[in-house]
Every structure is written in C-alpha cells, then in structure tokens.
N, C-alpha and C positions, 0 to 999 in steps of 0.2 A: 341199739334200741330198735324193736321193730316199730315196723312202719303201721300209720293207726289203719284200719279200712273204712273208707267209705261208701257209708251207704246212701242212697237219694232224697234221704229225708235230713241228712246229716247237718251240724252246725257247729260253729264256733262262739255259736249263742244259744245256749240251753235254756229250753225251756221257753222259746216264742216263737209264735206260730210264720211258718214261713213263707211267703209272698209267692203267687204264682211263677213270677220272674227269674227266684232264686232253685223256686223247684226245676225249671227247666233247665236251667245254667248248671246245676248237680245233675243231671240226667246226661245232660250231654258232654259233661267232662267227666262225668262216672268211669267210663273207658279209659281215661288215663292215668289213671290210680292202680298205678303196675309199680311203685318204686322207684322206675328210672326219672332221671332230670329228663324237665322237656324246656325247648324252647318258644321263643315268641310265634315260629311259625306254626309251628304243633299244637299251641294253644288256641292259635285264631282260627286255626281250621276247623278246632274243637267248636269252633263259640258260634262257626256260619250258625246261620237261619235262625240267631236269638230276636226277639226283638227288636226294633231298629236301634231305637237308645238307648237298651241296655247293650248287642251286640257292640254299637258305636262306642263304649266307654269300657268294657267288660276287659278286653288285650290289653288298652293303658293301664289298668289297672296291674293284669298282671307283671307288665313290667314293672311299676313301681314296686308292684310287692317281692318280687325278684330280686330288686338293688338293695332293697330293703334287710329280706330274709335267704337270699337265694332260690334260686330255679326247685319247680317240681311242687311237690302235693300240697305241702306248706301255703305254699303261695299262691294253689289255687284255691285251697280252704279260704284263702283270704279275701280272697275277690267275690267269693260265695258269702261271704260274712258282709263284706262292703254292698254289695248288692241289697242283701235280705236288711239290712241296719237302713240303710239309707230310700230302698222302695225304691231303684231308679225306675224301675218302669213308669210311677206315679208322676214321674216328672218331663212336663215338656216340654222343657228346656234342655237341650243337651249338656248344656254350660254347667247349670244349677244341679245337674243330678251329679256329674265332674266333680266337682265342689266337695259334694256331699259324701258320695263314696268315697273319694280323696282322702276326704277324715275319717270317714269310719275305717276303712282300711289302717290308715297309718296307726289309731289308737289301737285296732289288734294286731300290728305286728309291732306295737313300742312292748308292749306287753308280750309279747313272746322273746323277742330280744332280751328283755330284762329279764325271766324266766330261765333264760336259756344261759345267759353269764350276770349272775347276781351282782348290780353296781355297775354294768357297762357303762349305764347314761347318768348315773350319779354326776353331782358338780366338782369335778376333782378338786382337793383339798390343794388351797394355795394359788387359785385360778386368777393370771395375772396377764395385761396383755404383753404378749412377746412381741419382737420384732420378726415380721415375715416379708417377703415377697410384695404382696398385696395391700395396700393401703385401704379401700374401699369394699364394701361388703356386699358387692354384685357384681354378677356375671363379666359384664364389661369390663371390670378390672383385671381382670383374667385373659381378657383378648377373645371372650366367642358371646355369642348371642344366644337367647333361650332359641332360637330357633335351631342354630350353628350345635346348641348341646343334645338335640331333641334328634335331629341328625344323626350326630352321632352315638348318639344310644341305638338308633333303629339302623342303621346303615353299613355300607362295608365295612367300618372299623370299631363296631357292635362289640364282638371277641374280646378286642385291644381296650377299651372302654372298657366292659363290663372288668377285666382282670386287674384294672386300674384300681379300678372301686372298690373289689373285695379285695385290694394290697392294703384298705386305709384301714387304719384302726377301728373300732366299729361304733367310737362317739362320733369321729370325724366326720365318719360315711354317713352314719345317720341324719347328722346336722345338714351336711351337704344335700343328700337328695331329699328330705324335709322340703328346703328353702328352693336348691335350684330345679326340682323336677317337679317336686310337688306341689314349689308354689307359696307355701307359708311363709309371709314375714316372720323378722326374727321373735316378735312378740306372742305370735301365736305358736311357732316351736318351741318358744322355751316352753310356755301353757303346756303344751304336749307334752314334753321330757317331764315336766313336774307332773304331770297327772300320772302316769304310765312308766315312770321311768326307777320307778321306787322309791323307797324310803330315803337314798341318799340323792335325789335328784328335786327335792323341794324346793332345793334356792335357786334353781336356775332364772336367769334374766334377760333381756332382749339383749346387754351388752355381752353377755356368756357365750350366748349364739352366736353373737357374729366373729367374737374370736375363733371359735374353733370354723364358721363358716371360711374364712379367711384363710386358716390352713389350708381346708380340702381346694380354697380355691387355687391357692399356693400351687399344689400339686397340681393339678390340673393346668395351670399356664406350665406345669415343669415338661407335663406330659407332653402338650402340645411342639413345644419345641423342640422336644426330643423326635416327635413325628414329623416334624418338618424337615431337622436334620437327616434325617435319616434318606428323605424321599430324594 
C-alpha cells in the first residue's frame, strides 16, 4: 500500500482547526515523511527547538506510539494528532499535558490497530484466568521498576526490548504498554479497548486486563532472565 503524504496542514482529525503547536511539530517533521522507519534519535532531533512542553513530551510520545504501532510515519501522525487533540502547548504543567496526550494518542492508534486487523482487541471468546508465571498485576511482580522499564525502552538494550514487544501478540502488547508505559490502570484500559477496540471488544473489564496484563508480564520476567543468563 503506498504510503499517504504529508502535508503541513495535515491531520488525523479532519476537519478541526489545528493549534499553533501541532502546526509547527508537522513542519518540522515534515522532512521525515520519506517512507523509511525512523528512530527515537531521528525523531528528537526532528522535534529540537519546539516548544518547551510540547518539545518535552512530543519524543515520549513517539515512543509510545512506536510500541504501539511501530516506528515511522504512522506514529508520527500520531503524536501530531496527540498534540493538536490535547493543545499541549495550552498546558503548564508538563505532567497534565503527559496525561492528556497520553490518551489522545493511544485512543488513535487503538483505532488504527483495530482498522488494521479487524477483532485484534476484541474479548476473546472463553476469556478465563490461566495459570501464569506472575501472580500480581504490576510491574514489581516481574522483578523491574517503572523506572528499571523506562530504561530499558530508552537505553542499550532499546533493540532487544523493542523486538520483545513486537514478538507478543498484539492484544498482549497492547494491554502491556497501555498499563506499564502508558500508565493506565486496568479500568481505564479496558475503557480504551471498549471504546476503540470494536464491536467485539465491548465487554472488556478491569479483570480482562490484567489477565492478559500478566501474561506480557510473564514474558517480560522470561526475558529478563534469559538476559541475565546470557551476560
């Protein structure tokens, strides 16, 4: 399929007028709407001299929308979208505009997701808890810290991380960076999956999420030790 083009004025929300902030941020990643994937560094370098807090949130962003949808144009439409929905520049708080684009972000790429494989985030039929690994539905159960995972998304083992993530199925992955990147409790992702996630994802529930959170955490303590062994 080709790729769409964009132009400066462009959006993921038709038809509302777009915020100085979101125009600048399309201006200056305009240049990289070449096709090729880009990474975190390629994007920040894109984002110098925005804003202070939108600059300061604009990268996290894109990484979220990366784990999300994968690297590249996708996912900076996203951030462009998260930006001009949420008005971070309006916002002085850096915390509160985080927050805000957080969610707008994630509710355009649950919808792209489900777009893109019709039923991914549906509530599979027969949704029962299994026996895993993990007993508890936070990070800590897993052996790392929000700090220990924020780390490793950004850090040496960035590569090794990211290839983790797009090995999980793509409810798993979703529920996962939802909760542990993003931040949502499980009540507010399932909220998400139900609004965005289609016609087959209306029952989800706070207990739904954290079964399937539990997996990806599963995996994630698997990973860990398998990099410890290794070293």
């Amino acid at each position: 399929m080709p790729q769409e083009t964009m132009t400066p004025d462009s959006s993921l929300i038709p038809g509302k007028p777009i915020p100085d902030c979101a125009k600048t941020f399309t201006k200056q990643v305009h240049g990289l709407m070449d096709g090729q994937p880009k990474d975190e560094a390629t994007v920040a370098e894109a984002l110098h001299g925005l804003d202070d807090v939108v600059d300061l949130i604009a990268a996290g962003l894109y990484s979220l929308a990366s784990m999300l949808v994968g690297e590249g144009e996708e996912s900076i439409r996203l951030v462009e979208t998260a930006i001009e929905t949420a008005d971070v520049s309006s916002c002085c708080d850096p915390e509160v505009g985080r927050k805000s684009s957080r969610r707008a972000l994630c509710n355009a790429a649950l919808d792209i997701l489900s777009a893109r494989e019709p039923g991914c985030l549906g509530v599979p039929v027969g949704l029962a808890p299994v026996a895993t690994c993990i007993e508890d539905d936070d990070l800590d159960a897993a052996g790392v810290a929000g700090e220990d995972l924020a780390r490793m998304i950004t850090g040496p083992d960035r590569d090794r991380v990211r290839r983790w993530l797009h090995s999980l199925p793509t409810l798993v992955r979703t529920v996962f960076v939802l909760r542990a990147v993003a931040g949502f409790t499980a009540s507010e992702t399932a909220g998400l999956l139900a609004t965005h996630g289609g016609p087959t994802a209306a029952g989800w529930t706070a207990d739904g999420v954290r079964e399937f959170f539990r997996q990806g955490l599963c995996s994630l303590a698997s990973q860990l030790i398998q990099a410890s062994t290794a070293k």
